[in-house]
matplotlib code that plots the C-alpha trace (Angstrom):
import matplotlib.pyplot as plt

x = [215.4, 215.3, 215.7, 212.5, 210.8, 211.4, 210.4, 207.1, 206.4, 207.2, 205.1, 202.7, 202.7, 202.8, 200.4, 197.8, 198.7, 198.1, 195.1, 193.3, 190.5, 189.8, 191.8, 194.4, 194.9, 195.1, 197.6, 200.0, 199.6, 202.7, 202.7, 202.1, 199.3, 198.0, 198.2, 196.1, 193.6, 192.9, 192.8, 189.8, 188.3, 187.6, 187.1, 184.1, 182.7, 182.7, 180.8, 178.1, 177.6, 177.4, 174.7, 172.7, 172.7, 171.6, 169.0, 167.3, 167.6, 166.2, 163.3, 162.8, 163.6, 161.0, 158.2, 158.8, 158.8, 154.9, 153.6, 154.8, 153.2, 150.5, 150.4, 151.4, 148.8, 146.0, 145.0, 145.7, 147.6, 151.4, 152.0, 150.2, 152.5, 155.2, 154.2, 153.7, 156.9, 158.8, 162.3, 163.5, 162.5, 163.2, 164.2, 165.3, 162.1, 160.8, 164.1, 163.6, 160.1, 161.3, 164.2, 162.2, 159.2, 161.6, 163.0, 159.5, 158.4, 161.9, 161.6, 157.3, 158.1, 157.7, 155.0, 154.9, 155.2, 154.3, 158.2, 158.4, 162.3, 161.8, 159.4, 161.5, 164.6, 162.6, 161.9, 165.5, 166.3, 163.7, 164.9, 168.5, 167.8, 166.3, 169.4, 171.5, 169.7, 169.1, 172.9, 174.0, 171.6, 172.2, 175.8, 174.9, 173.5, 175.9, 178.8, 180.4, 179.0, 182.5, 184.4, 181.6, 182.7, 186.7, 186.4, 184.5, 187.1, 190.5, 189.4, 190.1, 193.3, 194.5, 193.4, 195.3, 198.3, 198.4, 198.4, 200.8, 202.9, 202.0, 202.4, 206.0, 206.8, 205.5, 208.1, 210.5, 209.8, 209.8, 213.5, 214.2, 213.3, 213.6, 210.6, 207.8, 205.2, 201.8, 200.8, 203.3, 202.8, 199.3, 198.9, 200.9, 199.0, 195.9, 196.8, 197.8, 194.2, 191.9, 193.4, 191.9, 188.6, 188.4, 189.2, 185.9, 184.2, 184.4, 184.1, 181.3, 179.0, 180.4, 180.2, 176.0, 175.0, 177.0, 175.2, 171.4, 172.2, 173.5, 170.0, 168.2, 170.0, 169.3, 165.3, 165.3, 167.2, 165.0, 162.1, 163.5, 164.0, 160.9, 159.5, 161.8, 160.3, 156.8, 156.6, 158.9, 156.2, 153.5, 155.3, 156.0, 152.0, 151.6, 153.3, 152.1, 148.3, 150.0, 151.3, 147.9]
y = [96.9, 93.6, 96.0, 98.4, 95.2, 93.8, 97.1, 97.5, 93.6, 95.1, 98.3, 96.2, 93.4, 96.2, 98.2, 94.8, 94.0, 97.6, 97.8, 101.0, 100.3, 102.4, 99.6, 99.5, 102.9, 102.8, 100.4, 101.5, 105.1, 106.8, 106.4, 110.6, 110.1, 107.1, 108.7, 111.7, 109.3, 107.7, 111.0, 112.0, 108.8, 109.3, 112.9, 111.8, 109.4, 111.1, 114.4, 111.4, 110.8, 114.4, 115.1, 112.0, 113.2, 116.4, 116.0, 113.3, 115.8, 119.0, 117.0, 115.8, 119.3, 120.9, 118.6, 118.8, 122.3, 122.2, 119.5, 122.1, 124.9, 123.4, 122.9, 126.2, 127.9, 125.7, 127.9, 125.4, 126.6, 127.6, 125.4, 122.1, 122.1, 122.8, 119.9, 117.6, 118.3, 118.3, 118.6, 116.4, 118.2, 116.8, 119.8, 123.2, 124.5, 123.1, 123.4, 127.7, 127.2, 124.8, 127.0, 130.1, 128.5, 127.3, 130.9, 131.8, 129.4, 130.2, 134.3, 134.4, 131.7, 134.2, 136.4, 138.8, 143.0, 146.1, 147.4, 147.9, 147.4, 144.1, 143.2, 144.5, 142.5, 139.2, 140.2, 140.7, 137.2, 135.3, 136.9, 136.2, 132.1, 132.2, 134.0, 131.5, 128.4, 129.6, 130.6, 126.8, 124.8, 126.5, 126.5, 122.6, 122.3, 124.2, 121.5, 119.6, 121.9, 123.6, 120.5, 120.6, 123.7, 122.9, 120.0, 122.0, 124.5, 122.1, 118.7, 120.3, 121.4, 118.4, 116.4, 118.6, 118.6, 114.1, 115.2, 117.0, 114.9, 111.7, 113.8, 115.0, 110.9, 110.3, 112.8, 111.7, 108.1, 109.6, 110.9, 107.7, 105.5, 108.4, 107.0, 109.3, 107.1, 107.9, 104.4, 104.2, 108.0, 107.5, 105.0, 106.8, 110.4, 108.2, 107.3, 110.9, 112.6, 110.1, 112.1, 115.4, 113.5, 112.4, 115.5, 116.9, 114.0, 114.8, 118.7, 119.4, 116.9, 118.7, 122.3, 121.8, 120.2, 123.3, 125.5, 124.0, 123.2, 126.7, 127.9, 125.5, 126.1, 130.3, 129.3, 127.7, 130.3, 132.7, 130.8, 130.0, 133.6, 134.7, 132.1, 133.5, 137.4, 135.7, 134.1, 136.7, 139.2, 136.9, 136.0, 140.1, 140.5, 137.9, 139.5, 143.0, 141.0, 139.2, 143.0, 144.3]
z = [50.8, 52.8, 56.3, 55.2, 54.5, 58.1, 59.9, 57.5, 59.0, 62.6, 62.7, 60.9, 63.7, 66.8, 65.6, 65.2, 69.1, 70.4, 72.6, 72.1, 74.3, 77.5, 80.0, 77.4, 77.2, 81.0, 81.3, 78.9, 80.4, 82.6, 86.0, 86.2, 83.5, 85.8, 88.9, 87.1, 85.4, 89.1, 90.9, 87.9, 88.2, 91.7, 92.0, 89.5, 91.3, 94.4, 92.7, 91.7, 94.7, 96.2, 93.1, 94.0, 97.4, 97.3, 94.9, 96.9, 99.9, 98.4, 97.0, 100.6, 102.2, 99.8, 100.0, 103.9, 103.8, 101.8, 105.1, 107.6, 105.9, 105.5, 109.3, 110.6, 108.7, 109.2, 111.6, 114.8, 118.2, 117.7, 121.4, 119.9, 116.9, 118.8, 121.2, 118.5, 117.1, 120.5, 120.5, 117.2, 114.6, 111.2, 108.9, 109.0, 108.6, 111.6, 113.1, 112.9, 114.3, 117.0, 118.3, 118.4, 120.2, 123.0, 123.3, 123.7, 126.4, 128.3, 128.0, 128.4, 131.1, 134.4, 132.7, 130.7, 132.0, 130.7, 129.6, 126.2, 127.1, 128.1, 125.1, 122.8, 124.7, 123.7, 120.4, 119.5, 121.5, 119.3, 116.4, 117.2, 117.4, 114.8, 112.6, 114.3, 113.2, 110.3, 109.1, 110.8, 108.6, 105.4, 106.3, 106.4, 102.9, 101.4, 102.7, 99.6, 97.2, 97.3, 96.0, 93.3, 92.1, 93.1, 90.3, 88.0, 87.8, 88.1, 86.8, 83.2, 84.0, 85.9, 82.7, 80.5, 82.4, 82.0, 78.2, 78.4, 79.9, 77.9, 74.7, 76.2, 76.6, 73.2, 71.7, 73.6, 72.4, 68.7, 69.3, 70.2, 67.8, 65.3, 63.7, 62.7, 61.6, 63.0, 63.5, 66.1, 67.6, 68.0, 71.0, 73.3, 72.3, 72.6, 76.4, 76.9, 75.3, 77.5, 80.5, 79.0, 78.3, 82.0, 82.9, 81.1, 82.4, 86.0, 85.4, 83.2, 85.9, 88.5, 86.9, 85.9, 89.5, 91.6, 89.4, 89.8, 93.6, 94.4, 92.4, 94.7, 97.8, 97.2, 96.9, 99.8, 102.1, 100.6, 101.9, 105.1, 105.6, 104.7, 106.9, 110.2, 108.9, 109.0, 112.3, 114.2, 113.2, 114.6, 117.9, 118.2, 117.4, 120.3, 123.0, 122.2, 122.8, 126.1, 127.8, 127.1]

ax = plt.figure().add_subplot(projection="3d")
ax.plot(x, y, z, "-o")
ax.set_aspect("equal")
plt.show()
């Protein structure tokens, strides 16, 4: 009687002095658990910063997009918006325009003649640099957007897999004590569960913003390319004028 009395006043005591909060939890964790909890803890932060980042830049790539729009069919000469924009251009946009106005200075550059070989032959070069850019600056805004969808899709399993291994240490810590009593089960499944949460924590961030950048990002190409169809067409419509 006088023994159960003494390990009611123990539990009792330990269970006062555990520190459930988040840093608590932390500390007390397993160095595998920890190690997970640190690699979540970063892979979130890092997403934060790849979701601030590209929100600020496709609300800057979009509203650049409307002021060079606006520009190009305005109705002013193709060579003084070129001239103006000169050979730093800011966005892809411009960036499509740019490349195929130089192809067009360099190819129109000795005249023009009246083979439809060599029309077509700077038709398909215009058209080409254009491709080009286009494929290497979407190729640009697509970059981290992977590691978006990598956390998405493993953050949740790396979370569960500290649980699992703090709940393993718990019942191992059960069969050693041989001492059942929730009170002193629940701190370690505690430490092993807040692995799980951080797990969701980085994924389900991660998960929305690859899914509304990857919306935004097909928009925009679809623009872009209807932008390259659009001003091939009226470079082709040129040089047809020009071989008259």
């Amino acid at each position: 009687m006088e023994s159960q009395a003494v390990d009611a006043i123990t539990l009792a005591g330990s269970v006062g002095s555990t520190d459930l909060s988040l840093w608590g939890l932390f500390k007390k964790a397993d160095i595998v658990v920890k190690v997970v909890m640190i690699c979540l803890i970063v892979a979130s932060f890092w997403c934060w910063a790849i979701i601030f980042e590209k929100a600020f830049r496709f609300r800057r790539l979009v509203t650049q997009a409307d002021d060079f729009e606006d520009s190009f069919w305005s109705g002013g000469s193709l060579e003084d918006l070129y001239d103006r924009i000169g050979t730093r251009p800011d966005h892809p946009m411009e960036l499509l325009f740019s490349s195929a106005m130089r192809e067009w200075r360099r190819s129109t550059a000795k005249g023009l003649t009246d083979d439809d070989s060599l029309r077509a032959g700077i038709k398909e070069r215009i058209l080409q640099v254009m491709h080009i850019t286009l494929n290497r600056e979407i190729e640009r805004l697509e970059r981290y957007l992977g590691f978006l969808a990598t956390v998405g899709s493993t953050a949740p399993f790396i979370g569960l897999f500290g649980t699992v291994w703090g709940i393993m240490n718990s019942f191992q810590a059960i069969a050693l004590t041989k001492n059942t009593n929730l009170a002193v089960v629940a701190p370690g499944i505690a430490e092993a569960l807040f692995a799980t949460a951080l797990g969701l924590v980085a994924a389900i961030p991660a998960v929305v913003a690859y899914n509304k950048y990857s919306t935004d990002l097909g928009r925009y190409t679809i623009r872009l390319e209807g932008f390259v169809g659009e001003f091939a067409a009226i470079l082709s419509r040129q040089l047809d004028e020009r071989s008259e």
